[in-house]
C-alpha positions in Angstrom: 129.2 47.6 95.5 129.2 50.9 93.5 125.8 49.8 92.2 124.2 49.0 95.4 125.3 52.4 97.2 123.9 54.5 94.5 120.9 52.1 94.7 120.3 53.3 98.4 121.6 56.7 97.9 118.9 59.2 97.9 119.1 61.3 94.8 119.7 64.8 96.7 122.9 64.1 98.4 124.9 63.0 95.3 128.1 65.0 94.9 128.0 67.8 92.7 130.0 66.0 89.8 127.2 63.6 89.2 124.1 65.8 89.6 124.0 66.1 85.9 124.0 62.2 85.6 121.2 62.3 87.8 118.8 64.8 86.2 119.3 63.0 82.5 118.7 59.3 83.1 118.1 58.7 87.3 120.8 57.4 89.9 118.7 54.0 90.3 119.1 53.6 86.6 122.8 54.0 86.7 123.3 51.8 89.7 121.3 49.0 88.0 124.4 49.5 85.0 126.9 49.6 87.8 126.0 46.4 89.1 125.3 44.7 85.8 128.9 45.8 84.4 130.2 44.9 87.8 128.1 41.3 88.0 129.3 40.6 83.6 132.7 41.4 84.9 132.3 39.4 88.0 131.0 36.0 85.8 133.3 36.4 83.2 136.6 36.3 85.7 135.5 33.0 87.0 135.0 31.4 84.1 137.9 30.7 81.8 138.8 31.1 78.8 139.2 34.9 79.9 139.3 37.4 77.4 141.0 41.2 77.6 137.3 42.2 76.3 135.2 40.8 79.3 136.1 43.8 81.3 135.0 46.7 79.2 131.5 47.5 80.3 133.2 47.9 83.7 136.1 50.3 82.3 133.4 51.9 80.4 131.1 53.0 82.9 133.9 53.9 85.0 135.3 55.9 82.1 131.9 57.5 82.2 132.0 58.4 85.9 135.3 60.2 85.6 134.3 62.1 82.4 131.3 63.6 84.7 133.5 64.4 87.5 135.7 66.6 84.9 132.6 67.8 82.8 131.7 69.2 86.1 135.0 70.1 87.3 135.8 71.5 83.8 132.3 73.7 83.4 133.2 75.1 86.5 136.9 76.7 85.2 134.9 78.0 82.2 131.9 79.4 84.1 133.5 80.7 87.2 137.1 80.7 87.2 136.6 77.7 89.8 140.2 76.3 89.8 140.0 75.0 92.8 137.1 72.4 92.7 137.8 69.0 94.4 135.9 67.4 91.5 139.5 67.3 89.3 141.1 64.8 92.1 137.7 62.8 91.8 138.0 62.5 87.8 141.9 61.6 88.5 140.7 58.6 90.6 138.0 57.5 88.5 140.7 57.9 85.4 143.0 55.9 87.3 140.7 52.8 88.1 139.9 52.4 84.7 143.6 52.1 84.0 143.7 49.6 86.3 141.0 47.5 85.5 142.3 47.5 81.5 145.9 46.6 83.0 144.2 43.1 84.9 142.1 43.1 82.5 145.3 42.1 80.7 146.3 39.3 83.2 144.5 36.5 81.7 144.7 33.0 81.8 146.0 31.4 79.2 144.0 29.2 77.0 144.2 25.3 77.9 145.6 22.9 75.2 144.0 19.7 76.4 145.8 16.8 74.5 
């Protein structure tokens, strides 16, 4: 869902913590990994045997979107004395879903033993 909102986002209104994502490689580019990451992750849950590695390209771009929210956040302490920046809670939250994901990513089934 990530994917297809940056898909139909136009490139001017994206929040300040991901302008610099935007200028290097575009937001359509980026959405098209959010929803490949998301889709891989997606396929691989519903088809057993799970592994802990299926989720990573979903942790890792969401890894990636909480490093730019406090590149941005932390550019802005060393430029301008900016403390106050909302772009710190924005990394936290990105920081925390990747935590998440690598803790279900951990809840897997376990492999069958058919006799």
């Amino acid at each position: 869902m990530q994917g297809l909102g940056y898909l139909t986002r136009a490139t001017a209104r994206l929040p300040e913590g991901l302008a610099a994502f935007g200028d290097t490689v575009t937001i359509k580019a980026w959405a098209i990994l959010w929803i490949a990451a998301g889709l891989w992750a997606a396929f691989k849950a519903l088809r057993p045997p799970q592994k802990h590695s299926d989720v990573w390209p979903l942790v890792g771009i969401t890894v990636l979107w909480s490093c730019a929210y406090a590149g941005h956040w932390a550019f802005g302490v060393i430029d301008h004395g900016d403390w106050a920046n909302p772009a710190w809670s924005s990394a936290i939250a990105w920081g925390s879903i990747a935590a998440v994901l690598v803790c279900w990513g951990r809840c897997v089934n376990p492999p069958r033993h058919d006799p």
